[in-house]
C-alpha positions in Angstrom: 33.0 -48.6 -41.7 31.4 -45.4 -41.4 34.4 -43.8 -42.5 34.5 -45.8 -45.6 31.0 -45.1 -46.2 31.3 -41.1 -45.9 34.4 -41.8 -48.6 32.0 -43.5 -51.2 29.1 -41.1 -51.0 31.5 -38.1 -51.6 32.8 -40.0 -54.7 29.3 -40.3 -55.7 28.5 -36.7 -55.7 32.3 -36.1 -56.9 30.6 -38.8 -59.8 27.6 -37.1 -60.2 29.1 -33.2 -61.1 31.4 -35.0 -63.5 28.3 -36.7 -65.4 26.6 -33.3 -65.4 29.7 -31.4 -66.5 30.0 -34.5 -69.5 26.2 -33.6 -70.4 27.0 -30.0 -69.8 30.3 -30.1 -72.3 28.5 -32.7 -75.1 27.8 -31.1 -78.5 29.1 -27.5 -76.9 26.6 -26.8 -75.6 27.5 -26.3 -72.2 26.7 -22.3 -72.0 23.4 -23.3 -73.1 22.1 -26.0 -71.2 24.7 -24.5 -68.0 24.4 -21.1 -65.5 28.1 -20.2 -66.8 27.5 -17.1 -69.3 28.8 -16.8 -73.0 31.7 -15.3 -73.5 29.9 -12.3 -75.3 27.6 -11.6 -72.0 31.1 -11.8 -69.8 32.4 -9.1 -72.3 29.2 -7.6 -72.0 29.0 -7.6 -68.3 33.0 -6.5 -68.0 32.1 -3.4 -70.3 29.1 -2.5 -67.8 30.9 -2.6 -64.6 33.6 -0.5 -66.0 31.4 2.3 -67.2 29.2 2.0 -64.4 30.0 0.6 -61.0 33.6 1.0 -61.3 33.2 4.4 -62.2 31.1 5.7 -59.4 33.8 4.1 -57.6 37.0 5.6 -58.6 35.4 9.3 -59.9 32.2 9.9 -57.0 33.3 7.4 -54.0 37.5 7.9 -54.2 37.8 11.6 -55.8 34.9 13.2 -55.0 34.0 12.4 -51.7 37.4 10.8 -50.7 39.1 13.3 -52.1 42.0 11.2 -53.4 44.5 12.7 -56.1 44.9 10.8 -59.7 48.0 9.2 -58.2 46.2 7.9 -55.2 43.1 6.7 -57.1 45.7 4.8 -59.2 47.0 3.2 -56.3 43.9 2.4 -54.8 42.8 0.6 -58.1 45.6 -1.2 -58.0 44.9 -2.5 -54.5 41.6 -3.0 -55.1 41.8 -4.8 -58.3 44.6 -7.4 -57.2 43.0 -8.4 -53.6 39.3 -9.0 -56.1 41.7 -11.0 -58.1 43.8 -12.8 -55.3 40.6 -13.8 -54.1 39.0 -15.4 -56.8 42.5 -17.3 -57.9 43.2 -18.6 -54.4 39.2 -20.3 -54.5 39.3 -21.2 -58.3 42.9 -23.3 -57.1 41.7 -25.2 -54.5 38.2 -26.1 -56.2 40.5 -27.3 -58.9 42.7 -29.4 -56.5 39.6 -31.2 -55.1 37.7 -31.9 -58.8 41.1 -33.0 -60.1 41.9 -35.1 -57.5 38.2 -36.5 -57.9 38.8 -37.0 -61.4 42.2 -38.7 -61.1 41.2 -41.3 -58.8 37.8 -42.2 -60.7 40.0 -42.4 -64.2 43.3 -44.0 -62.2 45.8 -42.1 -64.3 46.9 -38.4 -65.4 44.4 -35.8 -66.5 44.1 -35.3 -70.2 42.9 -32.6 -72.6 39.5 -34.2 -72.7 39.3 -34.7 -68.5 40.8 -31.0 -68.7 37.7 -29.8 -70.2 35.8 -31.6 -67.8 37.4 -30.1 -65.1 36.9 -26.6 -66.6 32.9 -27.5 -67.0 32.5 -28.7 -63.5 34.3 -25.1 -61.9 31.8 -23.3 -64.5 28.8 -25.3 -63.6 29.9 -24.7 -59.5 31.5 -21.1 -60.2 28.5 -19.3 -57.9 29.3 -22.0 -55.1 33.1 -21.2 -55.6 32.7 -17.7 -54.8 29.6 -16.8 -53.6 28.2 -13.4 -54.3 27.5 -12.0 -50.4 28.9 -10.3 -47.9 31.8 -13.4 -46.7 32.9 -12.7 -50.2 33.2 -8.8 -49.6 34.5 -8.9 -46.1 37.1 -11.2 -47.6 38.2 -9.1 -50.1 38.6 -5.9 -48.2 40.5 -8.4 -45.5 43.3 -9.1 -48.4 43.5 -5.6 -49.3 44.4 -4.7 -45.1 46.6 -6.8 -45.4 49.0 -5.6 -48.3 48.6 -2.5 -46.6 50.1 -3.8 -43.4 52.6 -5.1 -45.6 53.3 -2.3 -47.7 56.7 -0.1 -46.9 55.1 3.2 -48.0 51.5 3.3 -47.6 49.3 5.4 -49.0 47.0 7.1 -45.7 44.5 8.7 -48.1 43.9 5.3 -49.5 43.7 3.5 -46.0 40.9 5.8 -45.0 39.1 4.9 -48.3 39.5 0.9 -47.2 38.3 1.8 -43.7 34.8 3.0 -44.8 34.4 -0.3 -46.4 31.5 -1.6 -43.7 29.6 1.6 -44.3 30.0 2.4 -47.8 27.7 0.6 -50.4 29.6 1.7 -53.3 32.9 -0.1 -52.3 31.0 -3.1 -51.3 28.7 -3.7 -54.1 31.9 -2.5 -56.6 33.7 -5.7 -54.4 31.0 -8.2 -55.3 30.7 -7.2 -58.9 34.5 -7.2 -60.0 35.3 -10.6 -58.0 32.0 -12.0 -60.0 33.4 -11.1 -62.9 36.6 -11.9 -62.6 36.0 -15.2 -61.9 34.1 -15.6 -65.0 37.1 -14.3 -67.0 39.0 -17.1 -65.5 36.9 -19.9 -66.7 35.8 -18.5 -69.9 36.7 -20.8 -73.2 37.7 -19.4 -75.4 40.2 -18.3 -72.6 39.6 -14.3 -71.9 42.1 -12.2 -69.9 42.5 -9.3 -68.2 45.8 -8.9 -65.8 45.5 -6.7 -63.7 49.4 -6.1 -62.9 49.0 -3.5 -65.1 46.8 -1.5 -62.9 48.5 1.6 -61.8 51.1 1.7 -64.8 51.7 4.5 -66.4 51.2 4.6 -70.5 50.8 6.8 -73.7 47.1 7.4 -74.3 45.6 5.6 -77.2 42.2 5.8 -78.8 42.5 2.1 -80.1 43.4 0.6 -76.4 42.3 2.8 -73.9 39.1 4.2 -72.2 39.3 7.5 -70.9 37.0 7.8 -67.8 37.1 11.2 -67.2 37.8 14.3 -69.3 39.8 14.8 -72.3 43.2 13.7 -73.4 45.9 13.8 -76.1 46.9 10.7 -78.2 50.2 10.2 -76.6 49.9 11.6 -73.2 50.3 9.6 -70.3 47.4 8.0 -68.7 47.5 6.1 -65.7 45.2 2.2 -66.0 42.8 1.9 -63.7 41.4 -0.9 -65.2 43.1 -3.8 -67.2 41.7 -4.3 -70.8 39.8 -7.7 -71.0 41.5 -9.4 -74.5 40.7 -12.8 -76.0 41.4 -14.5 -79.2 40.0 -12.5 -82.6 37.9 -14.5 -84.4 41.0 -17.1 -86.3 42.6 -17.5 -83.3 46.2 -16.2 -84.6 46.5 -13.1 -81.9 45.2 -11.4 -79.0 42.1 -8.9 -79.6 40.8 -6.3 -77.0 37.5 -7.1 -76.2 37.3 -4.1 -73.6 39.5 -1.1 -73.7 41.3 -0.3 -70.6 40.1 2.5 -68.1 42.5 5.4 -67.4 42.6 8.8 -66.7 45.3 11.0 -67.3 48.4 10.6 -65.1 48.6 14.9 -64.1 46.4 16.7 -62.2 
């Protein structure tokens, strides 16, 4: 009985986030009346951590006192980057498995485009529950990145001893909290926004239209290295993809 009781009060509160997220989604409204941003401030936000934490980070923290080289910045990026996005897709997933299964056995069928959108406005309405922004959130991140480089065949030492001052230095920790927040804010947005960051570390011809140089001066058609993948959504008809925020590279030599 008590079982059975425990059972129905967490369908109640399962109940209760799915009438919020209906109030939350009626008239689109939702990132008015909601905490979830608009996708303008995400691409606001993106922008701002790019040209500011994530700078310090790769140019002062990495170069200048790590004394990294272009190539190993780049690899540490691409590290970095990937265990902040690892992270948020592996919480996002199984927040989605419990509010779906929530939703499929209060509606006793298959979830539709309309309990789809639900779904979405009950992880946006939750997102800073998800992944909290603290220091379990951090520690985990920097945990996934230890990890690929236990697993890596050619590891990068320069970049090890950049992970390994993790506990003591703020920029890599506050950089941490900021990407994974906004990251996971990219992955609920609607209209969907993007940014993949598989491209991190690939090498590319430097152009004016897609990329931001973070250092320096470069040539249109010299190769750059991303440091940062651009965040793209859909322009204004919806026919195509449009950079919202240009990727960060540098130049690939020196």
């Amino acid at each position: 009985l008590a079982a059975a009781r425990a059972e129905l009060a967490a369908r109640a509160e399962d109940m209760r986030e799915m009438r919020s997220g209906c109030q939350l989604a009626a008239g689109g409204k939702q990132n008015l009346l909601g905490r979830f941003p608009l996708n303008v401030e995400i691409v606001r936000e993106y922008s701002q951590f790019m040209n500011q934490d994530y700078s310090d980070l790769l140019l002062g923290t990495a170069m200048e006192k790590g004394g990294l080289s272009i190539q190993e910045t780049s690899n540490f990026a691409s590290l970095f980057t990937t265990a902040c996005h690892k992270h948020v897709e592996e919480h996002l997933a199984i927040s989605r498995q419990h509010f779906a299964a929530a939703l499929g056995g209060a509606l006793g069928g298959a979830l539709g485009p309309q309990v789809e959108t639900l779904l979405l406005k009950c992880l946006q309405a939750r997102q800073a529950e998800i992944i909290p922004d603290n220091d379990t959130t951090v520690k985990a991140v920097f945990l996934q990145m230890w990890n690929a480089l236990a697993g890596s065949k050619h590891p990068v030492p320069a970049v090890a001893r950049l992970v390994q001052q993790e506990p003591a230095d703020p920029t890599l920790k506050k950089c941490a909290g900021a990407l994974v927040r906004v990251l996971a804010r990219v992955a609920l947005s609607d209209p969907p926004l993007r940014a993949d960051v598989a491209v991190v570390g690939e090498p590319v011809p430097y152009s004016k239209e897609q990329h931001e140089l973070m250092d320096g001066n470069l040539k249109v058609g010299r190769q750059c290295l991303v440091l940062l993948p651009p965040l793209t959504g859909p322009d204004p008809e919806g026919s195509r993809k449009q950079v919202k925020v240009r990727a960060a590279v540098l130049e690939s030599q020196g």
